[in-house]
N, C-alpha and C positions, 0 to 999 in steps of 0.2 A: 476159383483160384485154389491150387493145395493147399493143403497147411503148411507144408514147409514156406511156400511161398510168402503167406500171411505172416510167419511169425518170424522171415528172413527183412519183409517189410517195415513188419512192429518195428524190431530191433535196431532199422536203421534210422527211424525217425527217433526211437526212444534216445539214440547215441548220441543224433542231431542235436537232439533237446539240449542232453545233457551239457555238449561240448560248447552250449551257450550260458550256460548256469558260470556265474562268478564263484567258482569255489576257494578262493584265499579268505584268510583274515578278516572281520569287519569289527569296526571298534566304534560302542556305543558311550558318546559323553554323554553320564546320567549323575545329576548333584542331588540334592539334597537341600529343602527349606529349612531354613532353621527357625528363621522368626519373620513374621509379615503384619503390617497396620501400616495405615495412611498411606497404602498406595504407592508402600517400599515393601519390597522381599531382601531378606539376607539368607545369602542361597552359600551351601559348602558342598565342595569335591570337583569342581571346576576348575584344576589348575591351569589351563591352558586356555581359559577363557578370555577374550579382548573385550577392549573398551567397548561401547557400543553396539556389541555383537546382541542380534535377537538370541533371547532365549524362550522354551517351550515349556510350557507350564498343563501341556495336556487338554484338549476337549475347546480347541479355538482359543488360550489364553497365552496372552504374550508377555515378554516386556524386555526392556536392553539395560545392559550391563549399563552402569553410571561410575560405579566405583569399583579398584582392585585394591583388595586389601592382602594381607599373607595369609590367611585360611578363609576369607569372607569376600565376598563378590554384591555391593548394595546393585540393586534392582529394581530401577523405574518399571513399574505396572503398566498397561496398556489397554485393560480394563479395568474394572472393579475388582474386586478381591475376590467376591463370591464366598467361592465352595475353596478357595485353597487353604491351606493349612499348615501349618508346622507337618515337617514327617515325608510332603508327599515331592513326587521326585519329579525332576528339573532336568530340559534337555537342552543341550547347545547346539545350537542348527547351523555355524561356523558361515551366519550371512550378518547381514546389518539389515536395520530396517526400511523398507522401502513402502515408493507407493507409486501407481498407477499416475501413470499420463498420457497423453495426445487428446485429437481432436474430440475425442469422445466425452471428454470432461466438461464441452462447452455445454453452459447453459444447466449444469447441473449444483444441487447443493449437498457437499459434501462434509463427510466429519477427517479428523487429521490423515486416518490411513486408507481414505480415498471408498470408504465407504456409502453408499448413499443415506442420504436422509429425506429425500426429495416424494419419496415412496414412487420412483419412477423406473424401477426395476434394475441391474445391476449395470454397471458402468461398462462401457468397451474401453478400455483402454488396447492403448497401440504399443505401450512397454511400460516398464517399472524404472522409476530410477530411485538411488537411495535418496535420504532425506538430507543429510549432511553429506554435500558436494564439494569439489574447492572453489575457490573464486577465481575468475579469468586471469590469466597472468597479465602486467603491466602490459607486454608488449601484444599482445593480444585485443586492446583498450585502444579503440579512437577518443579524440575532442568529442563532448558534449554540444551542440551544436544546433540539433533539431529542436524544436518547441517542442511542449506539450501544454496543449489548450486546455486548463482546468475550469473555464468557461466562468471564473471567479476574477471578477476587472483588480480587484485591488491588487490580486496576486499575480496575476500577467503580465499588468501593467507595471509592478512596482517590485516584484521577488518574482521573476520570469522563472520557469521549469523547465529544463531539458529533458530529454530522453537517454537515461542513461543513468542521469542524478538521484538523488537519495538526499529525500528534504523532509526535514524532521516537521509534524502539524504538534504544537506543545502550548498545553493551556490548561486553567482549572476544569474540574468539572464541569461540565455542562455550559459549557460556553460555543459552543459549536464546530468542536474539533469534528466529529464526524460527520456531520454537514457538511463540511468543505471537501472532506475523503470524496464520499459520496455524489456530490457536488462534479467531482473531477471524474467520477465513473461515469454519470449519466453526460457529461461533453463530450465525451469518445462517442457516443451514441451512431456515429457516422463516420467514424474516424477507424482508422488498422489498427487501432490497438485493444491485446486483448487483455482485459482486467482480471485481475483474480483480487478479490476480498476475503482475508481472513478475520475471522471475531474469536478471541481468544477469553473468557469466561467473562462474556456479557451478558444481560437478562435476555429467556426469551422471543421476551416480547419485544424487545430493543431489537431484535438482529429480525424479529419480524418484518417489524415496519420495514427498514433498510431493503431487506428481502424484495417488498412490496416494493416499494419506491421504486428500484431497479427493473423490478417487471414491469413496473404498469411506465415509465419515463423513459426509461434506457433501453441498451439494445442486450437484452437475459441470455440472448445466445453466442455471443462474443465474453458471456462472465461465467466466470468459476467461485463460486462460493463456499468456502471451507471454514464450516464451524465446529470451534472446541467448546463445549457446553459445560457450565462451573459443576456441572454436579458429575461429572464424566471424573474419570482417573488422568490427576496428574500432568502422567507422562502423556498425555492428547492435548494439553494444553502445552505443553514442553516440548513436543513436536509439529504443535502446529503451523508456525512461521515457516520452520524449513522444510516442511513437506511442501505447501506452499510457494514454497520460493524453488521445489523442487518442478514443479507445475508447471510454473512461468515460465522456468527454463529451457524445458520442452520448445517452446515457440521462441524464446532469444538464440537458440542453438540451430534454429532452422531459417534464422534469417530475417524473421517476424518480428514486430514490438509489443512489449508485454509492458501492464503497470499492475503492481502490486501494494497492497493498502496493508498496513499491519496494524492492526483494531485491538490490544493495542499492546507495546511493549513493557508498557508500567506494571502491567498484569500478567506478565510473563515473565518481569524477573520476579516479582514476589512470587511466583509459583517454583520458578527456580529456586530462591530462596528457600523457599519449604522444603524442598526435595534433597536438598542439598545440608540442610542442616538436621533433617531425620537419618541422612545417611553420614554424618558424624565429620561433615566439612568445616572449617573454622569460622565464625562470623568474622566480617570485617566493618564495614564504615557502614551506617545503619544496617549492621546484621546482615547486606549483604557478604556473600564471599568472594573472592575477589577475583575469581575468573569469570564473574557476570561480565566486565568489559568484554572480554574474551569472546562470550558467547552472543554478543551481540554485535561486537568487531565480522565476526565471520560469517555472520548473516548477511548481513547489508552488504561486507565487501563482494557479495556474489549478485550486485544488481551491477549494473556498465551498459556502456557502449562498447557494440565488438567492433573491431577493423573490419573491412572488406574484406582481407583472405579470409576469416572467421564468420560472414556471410550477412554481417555488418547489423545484423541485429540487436535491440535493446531492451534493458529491463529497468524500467524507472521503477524506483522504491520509496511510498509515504509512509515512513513509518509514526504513528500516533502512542504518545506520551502525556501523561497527566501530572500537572504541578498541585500541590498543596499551597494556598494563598500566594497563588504565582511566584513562588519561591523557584527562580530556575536554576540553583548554585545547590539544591538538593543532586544525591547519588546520581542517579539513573537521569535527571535532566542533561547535567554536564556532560556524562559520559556518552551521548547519545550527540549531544550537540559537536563532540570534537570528532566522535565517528562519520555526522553526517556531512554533506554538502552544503547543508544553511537548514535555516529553521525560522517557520512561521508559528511566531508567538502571539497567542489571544489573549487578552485582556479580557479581567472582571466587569474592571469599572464600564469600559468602553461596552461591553457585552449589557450590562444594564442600564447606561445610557437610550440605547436602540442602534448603537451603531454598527450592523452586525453584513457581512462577519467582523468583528471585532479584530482586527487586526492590527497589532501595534506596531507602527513602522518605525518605530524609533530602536527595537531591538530587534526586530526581523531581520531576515536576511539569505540574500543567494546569493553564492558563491562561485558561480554559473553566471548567474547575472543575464545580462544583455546579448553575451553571445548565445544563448541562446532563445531568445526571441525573435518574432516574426520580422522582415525587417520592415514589413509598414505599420505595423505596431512600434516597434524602435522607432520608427521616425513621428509619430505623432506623441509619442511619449514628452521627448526633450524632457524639460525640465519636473517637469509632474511631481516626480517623488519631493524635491529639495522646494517644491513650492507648499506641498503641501506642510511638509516639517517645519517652514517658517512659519505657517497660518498657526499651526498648533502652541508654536513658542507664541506667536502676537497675538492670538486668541486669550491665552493663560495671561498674558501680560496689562492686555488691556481692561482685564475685570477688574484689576486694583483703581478702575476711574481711570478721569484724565480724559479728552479728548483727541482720539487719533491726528495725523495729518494724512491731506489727500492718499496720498502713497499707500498710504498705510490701510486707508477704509478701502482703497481699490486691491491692497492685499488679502484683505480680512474676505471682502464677497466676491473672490475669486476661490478663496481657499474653499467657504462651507460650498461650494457650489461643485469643489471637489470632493468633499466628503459626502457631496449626495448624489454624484453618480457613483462612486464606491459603496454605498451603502444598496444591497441586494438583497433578496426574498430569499428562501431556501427550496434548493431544487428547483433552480428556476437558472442554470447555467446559460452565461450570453456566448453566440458564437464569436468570430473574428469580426466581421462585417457589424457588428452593435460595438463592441469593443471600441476597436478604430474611430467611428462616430462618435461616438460618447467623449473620446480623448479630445480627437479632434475642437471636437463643437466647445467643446472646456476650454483648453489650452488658447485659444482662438478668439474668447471672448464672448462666443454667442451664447451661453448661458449665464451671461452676468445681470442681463435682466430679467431673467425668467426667476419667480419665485421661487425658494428652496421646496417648497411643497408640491410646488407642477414639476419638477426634473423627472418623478415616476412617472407621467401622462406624457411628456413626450417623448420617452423613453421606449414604451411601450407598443410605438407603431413607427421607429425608427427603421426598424431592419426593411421591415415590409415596403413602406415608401420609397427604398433606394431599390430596391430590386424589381420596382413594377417602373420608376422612372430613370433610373442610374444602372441601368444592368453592365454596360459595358464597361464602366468605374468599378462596379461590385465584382465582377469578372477576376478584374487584378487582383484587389484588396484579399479576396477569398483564396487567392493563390498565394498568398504571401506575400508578394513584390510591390516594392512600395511606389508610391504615386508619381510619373514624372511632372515637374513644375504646373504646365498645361493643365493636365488632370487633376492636380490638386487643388488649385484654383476654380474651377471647376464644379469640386468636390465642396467645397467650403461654400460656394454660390447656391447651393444645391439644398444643403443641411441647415443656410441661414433664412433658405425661401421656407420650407419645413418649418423651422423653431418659429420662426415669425408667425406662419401660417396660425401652427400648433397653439400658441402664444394669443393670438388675437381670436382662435375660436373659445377660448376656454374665459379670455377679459369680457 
């Protein structure tokens, strides 16, 4: 080729190039730290910075705007501090922060910004979404309706869960709040729904086991596990619920049903707390500030039932709360109680009794209720709850002495006979078909003879015996719908050949 040719060529691709190059204007938002400790930055020269907006701290280090002041911008961290410093300069990326969702998240254990921890190599996700969403509009909202089987008799039977609901687990330490979260993850085990578990600065070795539990009982690949580690920054503990709740989302918005466990919130407003008052916010009623309602109003209101046009999807939400010597008129109990849909309160005393899970039915409560539970669960329930609330008053009554009448002793060994099929092992959730049975054979009479101490033995080979002789009864029960007359009768003929059987092998 000539050279003219050659350099008639150059020139046209060189022009090409060019006339692709953006040559206007470009303007760089660059601040300024001023001052940084405990996992607060006070950042200057950002006047056009928004709430919440990620900002860049250089070399992977993030964190979002918290506060706007008139020259000062406080700044939630997003890691640790490191290497930052007063001096070194600060970019505004004019996004919010997000994190990674879809199918790819199943089965994996992650930290708040969708990081792995799992050491199982980097996540797929199918898109990003922020972490602060808004919550479905009213009219967007069906009736709660559908159960959800936490495979926990006291609470299905007695404070039933919908799909859709937001039921507070609220008890002292170590009473078995997260037993019963977890309790409710491993029942889905078989079920469409997918769990996501957050642990917000728990030990360890605590979010181990749980870990494990889940793997070796449940079904690990239907779960999302997002942990915020106490020794992590902050802002991963303050973003963890609504990254989280950004997750779930993902699958409420496609039609799917999601449950989400918040491990727990008592730990997330004191982290709030903290954050909030190094960045110069005013205490209010025990030193929280008083847009913690706020921040926990607009979490939770983003769990629902959608309607049909909206592809009818759901996001049930437990959120987990700790009382101080079950004082529940403390801050964060209250506020957490009028935010949610009902709340299952654990008891000390009952928890050190053995009567676990420890559930007090006398302040518990769903606000849901009955509509949604199963309806052959509803129908073998009847009276259940207001029987056993009298045994507790004639129990309490009758230790002062005195001699019951008939009535009264045929009250008394009906009720402990309910407290011991509600009294359960941990990680040991019953499905529908044991449930049902248990109510039944109660309410019914046929465990009025059986010793309080044999109700675990014949408890224990209940399911199995109906389904190798009662398959066609089990059929329904397992589908929901409850027993016609015929069948119930039946049913009851069935469970008292059983108890009897059970009963005379063990005498």
């Amino acid at each position: 080729m000539p050279e003219t040719d050659q350099a008639a060529s150059w020139l046209a691709s060189a022009r090409s190039s060019l006339g692709q190059v953006d040559a206007g204007p470009q303007t760089d938002r660059t601040g300024r730290v001023e001052d940084i400790g405990d996992g607060i930055a006070l950042v200057s020269g950002l006047p056009d910075a928004k709430l919440d907006e990620l900002l860049s701290f250089g070399n992977g280090r993030y964190g979002f705007v918290h506060g706007l002041e008139e020259d000062i911008i406080s700044c939630i961290l997003l890691n640790n501090e490191g290497t930052i410093e007063a001096g070194d300069a600060v970019e505004g990326t004019s996004s919010v922060v997000s994190v990674p969702v879809g199918p790819g998240l199943l089965g994996r254990v992650l930290d708040p910004l969708g990081r792995p921890l799992d050491g199982r190599g980097d996540v797929e996700a199918e898109t990003q979404f922020p972490v602060e969403r808004p919550a479905p509009a009213i009219i967007d909202r069906e009736l709660v309706t559908e159960p959800v089987q936490t495979g926990t008799l006291a609470i299905d039977t007695l404070f039933p869960i919908g799909r859709g609901q937001r039921e507070l687990i609220v008890g002292d330490r170590a009473t078995g709040k997260t037993t019963i979260a977890v309790d409710t993850i491993l029942a889905q085990k078989s079920s469409d729904m997918i769990c996501i578990y957050v642990v917000i600065g728990q030990k360890t070795s605590s979010v181990q086991r749980v870990i494990d539990t889940i793997r070796k009982r449940g079904n690990p690949d239907h779960c999302i596990i997002v942990v915020a580690r106490p020794a992590e920054a902050p802002g991963l503990c303050w973003i963890a619920p609504f990254a989280a709740m950004s997750m779930a989302e993902y699958f409420r918005d496609r039609g799917q049903h999601a449950l989400i466990v918040i491990d727990d919130l008592s730990k997330h407003a004191a982290t709030h707390r903290e954050v909030s008052l190094l960045t110069g916010r005013p205490p209010g009623r025990e030193a929280y500030p008083g847009d913690i309602f706020y921040v926990h109003a607009r979490l939770l209101e983003r769990a629902a039932k959608l309607s049909a046009e909206k592809g009818g999807g759901s996001l049930t939400a437990l959120p987990v709360a700790e009382t101080e010597a079950g004082n529940l008129s403390a801050y964060i109990p209250t506020n957490l109680i009028s935010i949610t849909d009902g709340q299952i309160v654990l008891n000390r005393t009952l928890f050190d009794q053995g009567q676990k899970p420890a559930v007090d039915v006398g302040v518990s409560v769903s606000r849901v209720g009955s509509a949604a539970q199963a309806p052959v669960l509803r129908a073998s329930v009847g009276t259940l709850r207001l029987d056993y609330a009298q045994f507790i008053e004639l129990e309490a009554f009758t230790r002062f002495g005195g001699l019951p009448d008939t009535h009264v002793r045929q009250q008394l060994v009906r009720g402990a006979r309910i407290r011991a099929i509600l009294r359960q092992g941990p990680h040991a959730p019953l499905d529908l078909l044991q449930e049902v049975a248990l109510v039944t054979a109660s309410q019914n009479g046929l465990l009025d003879a059986v010793p309080e101490k044999e109700i675990r033995n014949i408890q224990s080979g209940l399911g199995d015996y109906l389904r190798t002789n009662e398959a066609d009864l089990v059929k329904v029960i397992e589908s929901g719908n409850a027993l016609p007359p015929e069948q119930k009768t039946r049913f009851l003929a069935s469970l008292h050949h059983y108890i009897d059987t059970r009963t005379s092998a063990v005498s």
